[in-house]
C-alpha positions, 0 to 999 in steps of 0.5 A: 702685516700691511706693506705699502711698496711705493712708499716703503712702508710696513707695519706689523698687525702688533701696531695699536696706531696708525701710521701717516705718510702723504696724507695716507693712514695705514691701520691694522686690521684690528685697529680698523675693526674698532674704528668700524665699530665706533663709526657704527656706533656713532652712526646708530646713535645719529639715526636714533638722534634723528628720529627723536628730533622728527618725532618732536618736529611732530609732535610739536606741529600738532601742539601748534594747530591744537593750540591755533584751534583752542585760539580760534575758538576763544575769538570766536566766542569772545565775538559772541559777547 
C-alpha cells in the first residue's frame, strides 16, 4: 500500500492504474514494474535503432568516396581521349 499523507491519498497494491492529483501519479509497485520494463524495452530498442542508423551513416559515406573515386577516374580517362 502506497499512503501519500499530504495529500491524503492511499491506494492498494490491487490497483491496476495510476492514480493523479496535483500532477503527481502514484503507481503500484507492480504497475511500476511494467512500466520500467516497457521503458527498457523501448530504450533497447532505440539504442538498437540507433546503431543501425550509424551503421547506414557509414556505410553510405564509403559509397559516396567509392563513387567520388570511380568519378574521378572516368574524368580522368575521358581527359585522355
Amino acid at each position: 500500500m502506497i499512503t501519500l499523507d499530504n495529500i491524503d491519498i492511499s491506494i492498494s497494491n490491487k490497483s491496476k492504474t495510476p492514480v493523479s492529483t496535483n500532477n503527481v501519479e502514484i503507481y503500484t509497485k507492480e504497475h511500476l514494474a511494467t512500466e520500467i520494463q516497457r521503458l527498457t524495452t523501448t530504450n533497447t530498442q532505440l539504442m538498437s535503432d540507433k546503431m543501425e542508423t550509424e551503421r547506414t551513416k557509414v556505410n553510405l559515406e564509403a559509397d559516396r568516396m567509392r563513387l567520388l573515386d570511380e568519378k574521378n577516374f572516368l574524368v580522368v580517362k575521358k581527359e585522355e581521349f
